[in-house]
N, C-alpha and C positions, 0 to 999 in steps of 0.2 A: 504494500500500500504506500502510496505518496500521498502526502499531505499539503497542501497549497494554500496559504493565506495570503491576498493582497491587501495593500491599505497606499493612502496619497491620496486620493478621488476628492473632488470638492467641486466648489463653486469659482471659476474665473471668467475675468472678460476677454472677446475676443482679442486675439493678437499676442496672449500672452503663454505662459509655460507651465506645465505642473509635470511632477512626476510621478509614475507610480511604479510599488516594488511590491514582489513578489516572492513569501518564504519557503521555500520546497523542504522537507522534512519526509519520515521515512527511508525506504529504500530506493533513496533519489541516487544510489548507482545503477538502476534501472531505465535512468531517462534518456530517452534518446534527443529529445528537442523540447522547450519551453516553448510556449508559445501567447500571446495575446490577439485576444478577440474582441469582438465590443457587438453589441445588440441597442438597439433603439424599439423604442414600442412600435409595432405594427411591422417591424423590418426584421430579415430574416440575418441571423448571426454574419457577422463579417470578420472577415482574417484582417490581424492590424500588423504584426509584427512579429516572427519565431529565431529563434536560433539554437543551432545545430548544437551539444552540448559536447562532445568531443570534438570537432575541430573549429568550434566559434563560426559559421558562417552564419550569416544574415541574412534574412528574408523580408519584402516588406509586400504594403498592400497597397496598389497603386495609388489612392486618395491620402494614403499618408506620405507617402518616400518624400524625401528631402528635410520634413517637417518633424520625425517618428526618430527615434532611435533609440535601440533594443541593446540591454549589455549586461553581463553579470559580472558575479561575484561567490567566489568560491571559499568555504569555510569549513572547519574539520567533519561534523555532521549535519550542514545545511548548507544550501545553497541559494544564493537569491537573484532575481533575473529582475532589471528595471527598465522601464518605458520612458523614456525624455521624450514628454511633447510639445512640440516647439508652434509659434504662429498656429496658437489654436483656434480652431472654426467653429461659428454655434452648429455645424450639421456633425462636431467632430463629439456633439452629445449625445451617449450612450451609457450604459453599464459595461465595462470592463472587467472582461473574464480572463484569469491566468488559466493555462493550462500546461496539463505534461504526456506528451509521447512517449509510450514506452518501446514502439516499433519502428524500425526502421522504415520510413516512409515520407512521402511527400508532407511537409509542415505545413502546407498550406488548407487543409481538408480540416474542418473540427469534428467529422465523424470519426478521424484515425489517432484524435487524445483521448486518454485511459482518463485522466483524472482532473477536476475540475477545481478551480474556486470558489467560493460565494458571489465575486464579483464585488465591482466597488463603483457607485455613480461619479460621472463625472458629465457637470455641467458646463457649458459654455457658454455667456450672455451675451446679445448683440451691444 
């Protein structure tokens, strides 16, 4: 089992930054890739950002690249994955989901992560 808590989420105005981070606990030498989602009411889950957890590569999702950026942090029994997001949009308001890969597979699919978050809101005001 892996365990995943996110926290960061809030309230900002457009054009501005927040970040969020993400505690993976358990048997997170089972993870193949971390990844971040987001969901808005009435819209179907979107991939926002994953990375590969043995060789760091990065992935993003078209509506964020340039703006997103995905990076962790390794610790003797946790590990933590963060989201910098930069010139943020009010449509970049969603709930924000971590998740963890335990197979080897394409990161961008949220049908092929084992284990979920609670998620964390994040608003953006025009």
């Amino acid at each position: 089992q892996v365990q995943l808590v996110e926290s960061g989420g809030g309230l900002v105005q457009a054009g501005g930054s927040l970040t969020l981070s993400c505690a993976a606990s358990g048997r997170i030498s089972s993870i193949y890739g971390l990844g971040w989602f987001r969901q808005a009411p009435g819209k179907e889950r979107e991939f926002v950002a994953a990375i590969n957890w043995s060789n760091g590569s990065t992935y993003y999702g078209d509506s964020v690249k340039g703006r997103f950026t995905i990076s962790r942090d390794n610790a003797q029994n946790t590990v933590t994955v963060y989201l910098q997001m930069n010139s943020l949009k009010p449509e970049d308001t969603a709930v924000y989901y971590c998740a963890a890969c335990t197979k080897v597979a394409g990161l961008r699919d949220p049908l092929l992560y084992d284990y979920w978050g609670q998620g964390t809101q994040v608003t953006v005001s025009s």
